[in-house]
KEDRENKE-511635 format. One record per residue (C-alpha): residue number from 1; residue in three letters; z, y, x. Coordinates in nm, 2 decimals, decimal comma. Layout:
<pts>
> NUM  ALA  Z  Y  X
...
</pts>
This chain:
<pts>
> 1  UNK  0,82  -0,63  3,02
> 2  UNK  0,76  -0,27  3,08
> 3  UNK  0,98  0,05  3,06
> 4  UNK  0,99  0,08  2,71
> 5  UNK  1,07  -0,26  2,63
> 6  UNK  1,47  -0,31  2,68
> 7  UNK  1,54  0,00  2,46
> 8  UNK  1,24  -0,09  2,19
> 9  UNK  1,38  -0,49  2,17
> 10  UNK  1,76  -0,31  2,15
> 11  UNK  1,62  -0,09  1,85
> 12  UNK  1,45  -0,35  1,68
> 13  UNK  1,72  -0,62  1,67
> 14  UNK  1,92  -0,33  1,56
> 15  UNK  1,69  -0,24  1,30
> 16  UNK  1,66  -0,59  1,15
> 17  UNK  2,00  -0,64  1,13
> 18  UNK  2,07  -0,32  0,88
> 19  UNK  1,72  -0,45  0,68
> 20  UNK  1,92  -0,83  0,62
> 21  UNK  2,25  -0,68  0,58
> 22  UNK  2,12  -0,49  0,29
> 23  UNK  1,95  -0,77  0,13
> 24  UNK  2,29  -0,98  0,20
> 25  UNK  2,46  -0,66  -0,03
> 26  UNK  2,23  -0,68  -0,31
> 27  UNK  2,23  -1,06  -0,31
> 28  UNK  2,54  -1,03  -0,51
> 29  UNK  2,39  -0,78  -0,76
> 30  UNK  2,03  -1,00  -0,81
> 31  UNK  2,17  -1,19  -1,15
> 32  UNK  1,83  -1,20  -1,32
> 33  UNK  1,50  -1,23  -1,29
> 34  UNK  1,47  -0,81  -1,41
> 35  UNK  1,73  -0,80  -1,11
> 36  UNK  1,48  -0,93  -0,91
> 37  UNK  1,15  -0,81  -0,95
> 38  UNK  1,27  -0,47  -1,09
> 39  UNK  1,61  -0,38  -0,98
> 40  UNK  1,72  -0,37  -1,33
> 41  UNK  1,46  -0,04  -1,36
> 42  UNK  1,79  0,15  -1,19
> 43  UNK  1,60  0,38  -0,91
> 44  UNK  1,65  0,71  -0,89
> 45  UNK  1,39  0,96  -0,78
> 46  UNK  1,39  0,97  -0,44
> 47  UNK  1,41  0,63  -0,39
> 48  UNK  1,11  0,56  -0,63
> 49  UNK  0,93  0,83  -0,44
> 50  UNK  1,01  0,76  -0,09
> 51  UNK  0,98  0,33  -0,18
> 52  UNK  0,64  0,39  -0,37
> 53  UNK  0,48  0,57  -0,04
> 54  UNK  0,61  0,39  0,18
> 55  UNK  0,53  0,02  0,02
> 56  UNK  0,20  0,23  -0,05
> 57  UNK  0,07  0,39  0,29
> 58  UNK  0,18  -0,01  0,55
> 59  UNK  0,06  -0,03  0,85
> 60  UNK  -0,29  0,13  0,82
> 61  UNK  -0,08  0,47  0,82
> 62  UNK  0,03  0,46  1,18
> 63  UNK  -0,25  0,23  1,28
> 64  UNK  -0,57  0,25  1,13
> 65  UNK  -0,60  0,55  1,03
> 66  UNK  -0,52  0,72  1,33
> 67  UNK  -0,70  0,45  1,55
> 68  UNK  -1,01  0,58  1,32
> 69  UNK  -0,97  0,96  1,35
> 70  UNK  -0,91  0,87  1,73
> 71  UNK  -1,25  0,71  1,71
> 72  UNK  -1,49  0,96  1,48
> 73  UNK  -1,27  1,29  1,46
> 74  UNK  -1,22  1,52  1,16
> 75  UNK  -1,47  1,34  0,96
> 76  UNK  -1,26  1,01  0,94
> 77  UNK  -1,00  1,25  0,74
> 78  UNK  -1,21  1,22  0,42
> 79  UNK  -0,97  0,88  0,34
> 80  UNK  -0,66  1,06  0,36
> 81  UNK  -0,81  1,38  0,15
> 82  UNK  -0,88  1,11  -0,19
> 83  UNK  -0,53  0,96  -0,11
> 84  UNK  -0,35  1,28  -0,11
> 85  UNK  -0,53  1,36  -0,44
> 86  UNK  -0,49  1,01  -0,58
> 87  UNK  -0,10  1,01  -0,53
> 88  UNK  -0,05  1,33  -0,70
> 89  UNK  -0,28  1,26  -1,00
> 90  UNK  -0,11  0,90  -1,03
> 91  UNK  0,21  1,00  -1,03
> 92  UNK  0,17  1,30  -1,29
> 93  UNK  -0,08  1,08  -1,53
> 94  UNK  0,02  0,72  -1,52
> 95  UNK  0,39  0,73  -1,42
> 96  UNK  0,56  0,84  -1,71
> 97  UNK  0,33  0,70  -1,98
> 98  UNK  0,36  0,32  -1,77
> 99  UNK  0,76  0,37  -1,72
> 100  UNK  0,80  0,40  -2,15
> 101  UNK  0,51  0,18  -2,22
> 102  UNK  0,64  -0,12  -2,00
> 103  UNK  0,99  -0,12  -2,18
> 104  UNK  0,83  -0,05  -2,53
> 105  UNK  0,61  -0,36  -2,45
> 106  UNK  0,89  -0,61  -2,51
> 107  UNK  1,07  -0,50  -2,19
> 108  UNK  0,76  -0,61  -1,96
> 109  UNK  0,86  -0,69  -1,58
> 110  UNK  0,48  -0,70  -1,43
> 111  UNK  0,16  -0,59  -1,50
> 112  UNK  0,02  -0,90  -1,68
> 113  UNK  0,31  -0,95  -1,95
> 114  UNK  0,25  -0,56  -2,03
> 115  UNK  -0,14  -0,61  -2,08
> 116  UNK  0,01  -0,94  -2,31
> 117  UNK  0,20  -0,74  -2,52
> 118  UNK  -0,02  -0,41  -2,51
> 119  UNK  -0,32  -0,58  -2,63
> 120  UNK  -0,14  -0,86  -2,84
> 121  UNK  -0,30  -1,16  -2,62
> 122  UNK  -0,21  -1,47  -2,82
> 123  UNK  -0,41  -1,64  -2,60
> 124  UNK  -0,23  -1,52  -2,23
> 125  UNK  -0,60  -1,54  -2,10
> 126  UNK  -0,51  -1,15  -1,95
> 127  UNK  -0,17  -1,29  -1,81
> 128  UNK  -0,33  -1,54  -1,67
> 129  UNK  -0,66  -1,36  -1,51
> 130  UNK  -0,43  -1,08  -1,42
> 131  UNK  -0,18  -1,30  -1,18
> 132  UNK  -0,43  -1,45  -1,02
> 133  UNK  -0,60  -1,16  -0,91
> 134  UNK  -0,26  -0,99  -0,80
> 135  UNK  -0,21  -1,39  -0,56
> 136  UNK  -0,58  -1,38  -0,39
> 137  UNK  -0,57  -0,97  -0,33
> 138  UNK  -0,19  -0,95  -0,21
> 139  UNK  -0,22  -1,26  0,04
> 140  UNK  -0,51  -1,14  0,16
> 141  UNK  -0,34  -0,70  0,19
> 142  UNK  0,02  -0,88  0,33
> 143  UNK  -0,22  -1,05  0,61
> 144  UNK  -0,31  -0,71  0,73
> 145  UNK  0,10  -0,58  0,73
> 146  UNK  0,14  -0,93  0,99
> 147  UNK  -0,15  -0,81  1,21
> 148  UNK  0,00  -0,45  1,24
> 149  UNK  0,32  -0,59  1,33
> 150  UNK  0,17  -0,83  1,61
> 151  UNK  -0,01  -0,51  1,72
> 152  UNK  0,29  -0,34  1,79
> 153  UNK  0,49  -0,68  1,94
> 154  UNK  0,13  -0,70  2,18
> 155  UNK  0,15  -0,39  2,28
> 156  UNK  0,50  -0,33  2,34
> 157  UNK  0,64  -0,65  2,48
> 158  UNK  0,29  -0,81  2,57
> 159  UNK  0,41  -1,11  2,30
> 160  UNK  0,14  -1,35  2,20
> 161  UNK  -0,04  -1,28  1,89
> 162  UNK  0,10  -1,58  1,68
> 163  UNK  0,45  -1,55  1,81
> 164  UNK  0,45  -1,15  1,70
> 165  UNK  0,27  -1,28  1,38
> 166  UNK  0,59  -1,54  1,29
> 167  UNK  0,87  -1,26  1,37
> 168  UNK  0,72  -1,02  1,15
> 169  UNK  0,68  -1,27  0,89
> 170  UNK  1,02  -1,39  0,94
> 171  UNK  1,19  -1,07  0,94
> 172  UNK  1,02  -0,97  0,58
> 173  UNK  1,11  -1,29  0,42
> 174  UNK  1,45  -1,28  0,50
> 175  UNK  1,55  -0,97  0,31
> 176  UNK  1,32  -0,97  0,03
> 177  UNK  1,42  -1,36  -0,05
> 178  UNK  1,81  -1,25  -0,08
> 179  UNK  1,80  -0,94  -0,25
> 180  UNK  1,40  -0,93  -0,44
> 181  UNK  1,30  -0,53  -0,54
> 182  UNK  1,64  -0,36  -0,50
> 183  UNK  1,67  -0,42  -0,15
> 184  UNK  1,32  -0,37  -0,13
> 185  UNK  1,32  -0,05  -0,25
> 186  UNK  1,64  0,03  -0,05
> 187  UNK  1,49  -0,10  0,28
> 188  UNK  1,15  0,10  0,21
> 189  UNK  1,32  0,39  0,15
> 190  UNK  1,50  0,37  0,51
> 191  UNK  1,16  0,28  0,63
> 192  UNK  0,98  0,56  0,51
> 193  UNK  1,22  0,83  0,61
> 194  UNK  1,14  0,69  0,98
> 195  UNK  0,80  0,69  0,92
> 196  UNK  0,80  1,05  0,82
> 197  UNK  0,99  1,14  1,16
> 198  UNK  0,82  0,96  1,37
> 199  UNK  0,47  1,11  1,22
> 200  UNK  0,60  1,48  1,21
> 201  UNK  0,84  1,42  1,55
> 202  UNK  0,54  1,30  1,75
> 203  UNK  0,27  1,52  1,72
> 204  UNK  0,47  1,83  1,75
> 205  UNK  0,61  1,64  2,08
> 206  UNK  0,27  1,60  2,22
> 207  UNK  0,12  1,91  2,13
> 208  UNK  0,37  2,10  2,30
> 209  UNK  0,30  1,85  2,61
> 210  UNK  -0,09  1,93  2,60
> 211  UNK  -0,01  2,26  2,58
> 212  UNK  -0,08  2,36  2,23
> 213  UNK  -0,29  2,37  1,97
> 214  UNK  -0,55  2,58  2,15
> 215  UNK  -0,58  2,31  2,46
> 216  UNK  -0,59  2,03  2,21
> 217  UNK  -0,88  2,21  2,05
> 218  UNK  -1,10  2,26  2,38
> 219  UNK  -0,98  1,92  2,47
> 220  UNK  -1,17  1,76  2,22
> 221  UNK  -1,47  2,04  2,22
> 222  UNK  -1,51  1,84  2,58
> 223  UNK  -1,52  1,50  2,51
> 224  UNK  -1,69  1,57  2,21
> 225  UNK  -1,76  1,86  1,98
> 226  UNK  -1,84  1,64  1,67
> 227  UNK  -1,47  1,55  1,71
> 228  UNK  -1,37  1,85  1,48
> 229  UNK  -1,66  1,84  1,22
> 230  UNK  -1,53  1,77  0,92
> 231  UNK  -1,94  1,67  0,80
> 232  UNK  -2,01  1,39  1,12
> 233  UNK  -1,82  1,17  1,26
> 234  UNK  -1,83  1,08  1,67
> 235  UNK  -1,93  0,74  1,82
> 236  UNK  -1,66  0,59  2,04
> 237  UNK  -1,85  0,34  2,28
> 238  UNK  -1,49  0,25  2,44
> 239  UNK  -1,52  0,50  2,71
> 240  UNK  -1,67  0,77  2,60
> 241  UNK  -1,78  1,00  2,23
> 242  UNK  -2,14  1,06  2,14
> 243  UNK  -2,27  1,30  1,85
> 244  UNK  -2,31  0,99  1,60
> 245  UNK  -2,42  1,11  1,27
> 246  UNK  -2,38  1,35  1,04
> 247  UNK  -2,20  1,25  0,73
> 248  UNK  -2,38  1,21  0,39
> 249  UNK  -2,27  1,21  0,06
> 250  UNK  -2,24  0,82  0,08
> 251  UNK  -1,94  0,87  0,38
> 252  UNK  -1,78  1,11  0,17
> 253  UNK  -1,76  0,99  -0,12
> 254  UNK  -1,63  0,67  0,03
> 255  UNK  -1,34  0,83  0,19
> 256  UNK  -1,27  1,06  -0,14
> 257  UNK  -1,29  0,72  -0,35
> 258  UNK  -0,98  0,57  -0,17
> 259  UNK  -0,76  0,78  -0,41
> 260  UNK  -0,93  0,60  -0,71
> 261  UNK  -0,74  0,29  -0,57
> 262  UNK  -0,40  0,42  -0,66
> 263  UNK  -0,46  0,36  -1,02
> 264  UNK  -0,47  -0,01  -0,96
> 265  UNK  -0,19  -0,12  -0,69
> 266  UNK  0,06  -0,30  -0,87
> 267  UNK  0,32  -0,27  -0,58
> 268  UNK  0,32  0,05  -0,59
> 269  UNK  0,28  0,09  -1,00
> 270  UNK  0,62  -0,16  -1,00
> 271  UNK  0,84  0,16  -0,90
> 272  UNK  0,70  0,34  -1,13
> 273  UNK  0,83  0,06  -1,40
> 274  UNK  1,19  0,04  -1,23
> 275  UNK  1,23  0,42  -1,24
> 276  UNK  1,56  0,49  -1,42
> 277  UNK  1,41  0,71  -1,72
> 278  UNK  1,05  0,91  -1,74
> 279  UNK  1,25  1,21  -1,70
> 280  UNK  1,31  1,10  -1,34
> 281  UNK  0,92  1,09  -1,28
> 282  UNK  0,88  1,49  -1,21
> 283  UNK  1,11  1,52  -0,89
> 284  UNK  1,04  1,18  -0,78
> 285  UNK  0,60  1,31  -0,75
> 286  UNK  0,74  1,58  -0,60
> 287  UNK  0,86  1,37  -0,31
> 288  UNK  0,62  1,17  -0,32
> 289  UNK  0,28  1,41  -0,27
> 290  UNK  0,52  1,61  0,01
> 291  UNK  0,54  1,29  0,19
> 292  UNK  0,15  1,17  0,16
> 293  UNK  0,06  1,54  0,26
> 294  UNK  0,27  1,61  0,57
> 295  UNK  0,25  1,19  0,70
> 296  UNK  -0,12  1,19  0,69
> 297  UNK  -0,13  1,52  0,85
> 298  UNK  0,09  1,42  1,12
> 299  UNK  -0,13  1,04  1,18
> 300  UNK  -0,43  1,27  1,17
> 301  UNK  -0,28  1,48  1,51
> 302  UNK  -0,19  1,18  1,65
> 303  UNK  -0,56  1,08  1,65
> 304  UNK  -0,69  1,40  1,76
> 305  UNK  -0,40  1,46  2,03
> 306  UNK  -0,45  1,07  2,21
> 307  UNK  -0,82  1,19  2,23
> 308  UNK  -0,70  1,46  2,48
> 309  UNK  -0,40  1,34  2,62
> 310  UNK  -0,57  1,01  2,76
> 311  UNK  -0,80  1,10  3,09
> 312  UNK  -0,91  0,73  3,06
> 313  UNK  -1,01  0,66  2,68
> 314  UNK  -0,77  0,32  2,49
> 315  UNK  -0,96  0,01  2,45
> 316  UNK  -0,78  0,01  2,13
> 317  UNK  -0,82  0,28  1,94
> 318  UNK  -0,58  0,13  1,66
> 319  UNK  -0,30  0,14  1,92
> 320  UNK  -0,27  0,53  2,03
> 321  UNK  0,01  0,57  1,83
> 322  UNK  0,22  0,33  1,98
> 323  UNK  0,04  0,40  2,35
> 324  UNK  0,11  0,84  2,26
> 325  UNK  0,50  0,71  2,21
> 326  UNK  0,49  0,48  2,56
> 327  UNK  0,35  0,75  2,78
> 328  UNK  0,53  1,07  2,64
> 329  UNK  0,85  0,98  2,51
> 330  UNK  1,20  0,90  2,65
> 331  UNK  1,18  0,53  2,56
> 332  UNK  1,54  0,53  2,35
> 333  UNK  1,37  0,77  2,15
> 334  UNK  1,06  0,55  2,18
> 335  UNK  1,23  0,27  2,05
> 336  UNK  1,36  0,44  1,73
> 337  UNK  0,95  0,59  1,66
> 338  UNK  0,79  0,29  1,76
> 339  UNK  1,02  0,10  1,46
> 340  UNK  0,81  0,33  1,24
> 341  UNK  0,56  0,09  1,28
> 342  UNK  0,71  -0,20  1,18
> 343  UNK  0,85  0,00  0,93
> 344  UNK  0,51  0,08  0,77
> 345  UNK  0,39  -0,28  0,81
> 346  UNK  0,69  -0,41  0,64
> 347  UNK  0,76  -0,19  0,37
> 348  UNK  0,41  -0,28  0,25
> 349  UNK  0,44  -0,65  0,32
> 350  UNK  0,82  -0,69  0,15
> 351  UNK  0,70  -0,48  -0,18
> 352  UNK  0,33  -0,71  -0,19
> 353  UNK  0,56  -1,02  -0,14
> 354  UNK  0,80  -0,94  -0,46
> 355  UNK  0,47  -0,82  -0,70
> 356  UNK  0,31  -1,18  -0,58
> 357  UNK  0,62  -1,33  -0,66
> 358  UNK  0,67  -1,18  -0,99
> 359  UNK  0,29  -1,31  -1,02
> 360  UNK  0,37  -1,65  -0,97
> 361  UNK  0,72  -1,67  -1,15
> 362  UNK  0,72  -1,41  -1,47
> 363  UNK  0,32  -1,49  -1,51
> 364  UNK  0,26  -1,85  -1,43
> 365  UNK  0,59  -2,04  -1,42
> 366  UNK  0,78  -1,89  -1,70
> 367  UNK  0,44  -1,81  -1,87
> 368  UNK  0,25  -2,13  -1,89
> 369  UNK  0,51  -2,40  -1,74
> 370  UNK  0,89  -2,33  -1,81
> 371  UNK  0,97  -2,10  -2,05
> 372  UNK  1,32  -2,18  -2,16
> 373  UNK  1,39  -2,13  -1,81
> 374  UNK  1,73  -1,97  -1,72
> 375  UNK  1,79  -1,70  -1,57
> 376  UNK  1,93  -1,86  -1,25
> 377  UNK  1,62  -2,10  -1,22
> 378  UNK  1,40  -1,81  -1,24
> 379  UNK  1,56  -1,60  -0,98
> 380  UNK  1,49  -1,89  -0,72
> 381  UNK  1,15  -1,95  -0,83
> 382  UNK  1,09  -1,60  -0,77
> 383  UNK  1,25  -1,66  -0,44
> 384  UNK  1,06  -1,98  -0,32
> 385  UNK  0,73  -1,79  -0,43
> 386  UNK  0,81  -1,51  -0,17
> 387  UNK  0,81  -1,78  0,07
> 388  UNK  0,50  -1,93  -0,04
> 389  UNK  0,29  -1,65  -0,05
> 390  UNK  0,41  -1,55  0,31
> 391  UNK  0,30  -1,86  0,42
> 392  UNK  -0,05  -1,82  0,30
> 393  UNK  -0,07  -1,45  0,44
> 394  UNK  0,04  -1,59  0,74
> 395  UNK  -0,24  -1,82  0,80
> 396  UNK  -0,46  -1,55  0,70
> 397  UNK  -0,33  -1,32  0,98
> 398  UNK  -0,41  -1,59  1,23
> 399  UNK  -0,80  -1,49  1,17
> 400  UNK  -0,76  -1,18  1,38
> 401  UNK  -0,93  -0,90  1,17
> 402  UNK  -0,86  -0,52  1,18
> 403  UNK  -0,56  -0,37  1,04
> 404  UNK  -0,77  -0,13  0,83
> 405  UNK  -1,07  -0,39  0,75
> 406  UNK  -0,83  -0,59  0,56
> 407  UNK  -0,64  -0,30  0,39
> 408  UNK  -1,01  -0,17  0,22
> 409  UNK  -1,08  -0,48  0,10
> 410  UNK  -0,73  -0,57  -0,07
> 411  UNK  -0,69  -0,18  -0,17
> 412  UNK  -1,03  -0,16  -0,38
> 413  UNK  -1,02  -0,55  -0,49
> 414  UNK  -0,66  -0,38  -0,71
> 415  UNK  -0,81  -0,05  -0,75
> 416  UNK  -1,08  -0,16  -0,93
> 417  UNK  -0,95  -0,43  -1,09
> 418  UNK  -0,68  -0,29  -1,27
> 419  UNK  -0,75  0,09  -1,25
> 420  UNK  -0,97  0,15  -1,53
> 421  UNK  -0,73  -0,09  -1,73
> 422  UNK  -0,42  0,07  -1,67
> 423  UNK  -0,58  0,41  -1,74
> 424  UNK  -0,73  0,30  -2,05
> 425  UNK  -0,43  0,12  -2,22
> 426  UNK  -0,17  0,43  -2,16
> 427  UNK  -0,49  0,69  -2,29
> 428  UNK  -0,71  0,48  -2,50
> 429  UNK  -0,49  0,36  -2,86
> 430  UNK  -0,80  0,15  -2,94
> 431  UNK  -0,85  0,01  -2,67
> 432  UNK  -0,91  -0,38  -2,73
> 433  UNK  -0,82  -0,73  -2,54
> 434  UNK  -1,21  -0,76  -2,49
> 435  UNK  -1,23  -0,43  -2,32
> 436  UNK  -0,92  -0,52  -2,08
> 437  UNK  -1,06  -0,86  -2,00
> 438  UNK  -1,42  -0,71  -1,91
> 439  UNK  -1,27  -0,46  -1,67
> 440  UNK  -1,05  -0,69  -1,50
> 441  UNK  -1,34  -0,96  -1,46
> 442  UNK  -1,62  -0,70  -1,36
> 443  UNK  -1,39  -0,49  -1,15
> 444  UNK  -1,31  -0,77  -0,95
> 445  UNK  -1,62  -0,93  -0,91
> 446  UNK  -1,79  -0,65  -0,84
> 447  UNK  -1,60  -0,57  -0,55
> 448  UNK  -1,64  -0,94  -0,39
> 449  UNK  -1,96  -0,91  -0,43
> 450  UNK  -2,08  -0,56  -0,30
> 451  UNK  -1,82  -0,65  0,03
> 452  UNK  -2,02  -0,96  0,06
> 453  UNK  -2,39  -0,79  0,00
> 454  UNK  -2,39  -0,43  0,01
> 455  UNK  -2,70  -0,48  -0,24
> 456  UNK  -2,87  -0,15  -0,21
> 457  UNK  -2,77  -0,09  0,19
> 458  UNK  -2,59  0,21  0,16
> 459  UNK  -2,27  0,12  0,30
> 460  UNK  -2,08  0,26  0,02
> 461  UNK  -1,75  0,18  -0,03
> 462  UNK  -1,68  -0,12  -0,27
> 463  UNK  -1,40  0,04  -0,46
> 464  UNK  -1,65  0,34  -0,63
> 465  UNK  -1,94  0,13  -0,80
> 466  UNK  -1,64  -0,13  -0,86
> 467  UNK  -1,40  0,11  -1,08
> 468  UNK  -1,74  0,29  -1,19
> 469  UNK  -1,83  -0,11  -1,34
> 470  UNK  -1,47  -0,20  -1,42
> 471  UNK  -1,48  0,13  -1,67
> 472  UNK  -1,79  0,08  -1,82
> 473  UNK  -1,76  -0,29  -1,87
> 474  UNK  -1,44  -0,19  -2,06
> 475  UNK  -1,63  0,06  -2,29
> 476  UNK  -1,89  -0,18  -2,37
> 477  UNK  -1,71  -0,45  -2,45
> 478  UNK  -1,42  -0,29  -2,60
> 479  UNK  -1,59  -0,29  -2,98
> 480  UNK  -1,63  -0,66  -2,92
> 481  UNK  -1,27  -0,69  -3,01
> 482  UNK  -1,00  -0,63  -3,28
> 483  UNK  -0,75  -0,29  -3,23
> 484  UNK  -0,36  -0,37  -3,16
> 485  UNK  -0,22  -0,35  -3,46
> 486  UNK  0,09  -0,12  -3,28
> 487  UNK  0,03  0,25  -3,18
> 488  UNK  0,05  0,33  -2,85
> 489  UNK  0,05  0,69  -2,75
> 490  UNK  0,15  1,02  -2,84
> 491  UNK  0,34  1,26  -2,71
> 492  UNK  0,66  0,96  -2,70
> 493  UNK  0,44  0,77  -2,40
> 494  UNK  0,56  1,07  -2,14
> 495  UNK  0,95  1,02  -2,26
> 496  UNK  1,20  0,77  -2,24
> 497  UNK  1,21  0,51  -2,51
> 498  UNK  1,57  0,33  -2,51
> 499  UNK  1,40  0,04  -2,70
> 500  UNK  1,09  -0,16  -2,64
</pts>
């Protein structure tokens, strides 16, 4: 064990413990299956906000993306440029309207009974199509949340990878089983308050170590001036940075296309459906964009900072975060910023498990196999399911791919799936069941199949010609079908309604 590894295990057991204490508390209040999947839509803005982000952002935040601006420089930033954009424009377009529109649509607790009710489905084939999506995409994006936590477990206490994999599964199980969304959403907002220090505390730590801004600058003009072109991107070899290449419109508009994603993610769309009242949705974005801006900023100095600070370059460039905190940081204080991490892993993994769940028990059980169900029955399907889909992510984990490979493929398999949809049905008041069905089918196919082909070579990511197809499929086949018979917008779908 080294060093850091008595205070980091003291923190973490310590951590865990206040995580399952809070799901013991809202055990008692979970009553019904609303209680469950939606907290009874009782959050108030800064939860939403601070819940949202941090379900949103997992692992990839203190991982990935600074393992990747570690690797390529200033031009790796493009990703967190479209997500910064994408939050904002989500939260100030979709939120409200989805908020009023889910309770109008017969009180709808997930994604699939609103598109049932919004486009009068009498045949549940959306439900259906919808859930199943949201089960292959979210065991596959709660996989990654497992890896980054046995990242952290390998490189902190040298813990083998399937052991680490088990205790981070076991550990996000626990809570979300006994108290479902609320103490989800109370445990994520805990979690990302501590990844907000530990991504604003760190950098201005190691800076001020380096010697400032200006030696971080000349540090990286050494190993590599490509390192701060925002238009190229370096080559890491594993010891060393070369020029690379210089980034075309096809790199850019990958990264930018990220924030098309947010449209689609139904874990972090679900806090938008269990804010308290539309009104609420103004300070709550608010939050929300401060945090995306100032924690990307901060993952982006760690990136550029590990370049500089390590004479000998990491083998794992998806680990300078955690190696910054081992080499420069008293390791109490360690201990506390290195539970960021498993903070960002697991308040993506907990949130994932309860919209899977809601999948499996709201959609498919109640939907298609029980549907006199009580309200006691359902709240321990809902439970069960959490379990069952953690299994399946675990077994996916065990396949040992990247921490941000995964997170792509999950992120534009929901943006594009369900983007264009969602965007459509709260704009769109003729939108048809026809229209909704083609963009759900196309979005998601079209995103299996350009990850599995890349058909025209670009390299261009999945999630832009997927939401481009998803929103055309929906305009052509839109006239294929009949109008709801109910209106749906006007200037009502950006207030509270206090019936459905």
């Amino acid at each position: 064990m080294t060093e850091l590894s008595v205070p980091a295990l003291t923190t973490f057991v310590v951590y865990f413990a206040i995580l399952i204490m809070i799901g013991i508390w809202v055990y008692a209040r979970t009553r019904t299956l609303q209680d469950f999947l939606l907290g009874g839509r009782g959050l108030n803005s800064p939860t939403a906000a601070l819940s949202a982000q941090a379900s949103d952002m997992s692992g990839w935040l203190l991982l990935g993306f600074p393992g990747a601006v570690y690797a390529a420089g200033l031009g790796a930033t493009w990703i967190a440029i479209g997500l910064a954009i994408g939050t904002y424009l989500n939260w100030r377009f979709v939120a409200p309207r989805l908020r009023t529109y889910t309770q109008r649509a017969n009180d709808a607790l997930t994604l699939s009974a609103y598109f049932d009710e919004r486009f009068e489905d009498r045949t549940r084939l959306l439900r259906l199509l919808s859930a199943l999506v949201i089960l292959v995409f979210f065991s596959v994006y709660v996989s990654a949340q497992l890896v980054a936590g046995a990242i952290l477990f390998r490189e902190v206490f040298g813990a083998d990878e399937t052991v680490a994999i088990t205790v981070s599964a076991l550990a996000i199980v626990g809570y979300a089983f006994l108290g479902g969304f609320l103490a989800v959403a109370f445990n994520d907002t805990i979690q990302g308050t501590l990844m907000w220090v530990a991504l604003v505390t760190l950098p201005l730590v190691t800076i001020a170590t380096v010697g400032g801004l200006t030696a971080v600058t000349d540090g990286l003009q050494e190993r590599s001036p490509v390192l701060l072109a925002w238009f190229a991107e370096a080559e890491f070899l594993g010891d060393a940075w070369t020029a690379g290449e210089r980034l075309g419109w096809v790199a850019i508009a990958s990264g930018v296309a990220w924030g098309l994603g947010y449209f689609g993610q139904p874990h972090i769309l679900a806090r938008f459906m269990g804010i308290r009242t539309a009104e609420l949705v103004t300070p709550a974005r608010r939050i929300a964009v401060f945090w995306v801006v100032t924690t990307l900023g901060g993952a982006t100095l760690v990136g550029l900072v590990g370049v500089v600070h390590f004479v000998e370059p990491l083998g794992d460039p998806e680990a300078v975060f955690i190696a910054l905190i081992q080499d420069m940081v008293n390791p109490w204080v360690g201990g506390i910023l290195l539970a960021a991490v498993l903070a960002a892993a697991m308040s993506t993994a907990d949130s994932q498990l309860i919209v899977a769940s809601s999948a499996l028990t709201e959609d498919l059980y109640r939907g298609f196999v029980r549907r006199e169900a009580s309200q006691t029955e359902l709240v321990w399907t809902g439970r069960l399911t959490v379990v069952l889909v953690a299994a399946v992510a675990f077994v996916l984990a065990l396949g040992g791919r990247g921490v941000l490979e995964i997170v792509e493929y999950a992120w534009a398999g929901f943006g594009a799936t369900f983007g264009p949809v969602i965007i459509a049905s709260l704009y769109w008041p003729r939108m048809t069941r026809a229209g909704a069905v083609a963009g759900i089918v196309v979005g998601a196919l079209t995103v299996v199949v350009w990850e599995a082909t890349d058909p025209f070579g670009w390299g261009l990511y999945s999630l832009l010609p997927a939401f481009v197809a998803s929103a055309s499929a929906i305009a052509a086949c839109n006239p294929l079908g009949r109008p709801p018979d109910r209106t749906w917008t006007g200037p009502a779908g950006d207030r509270e309604v206090t019936s459905p």
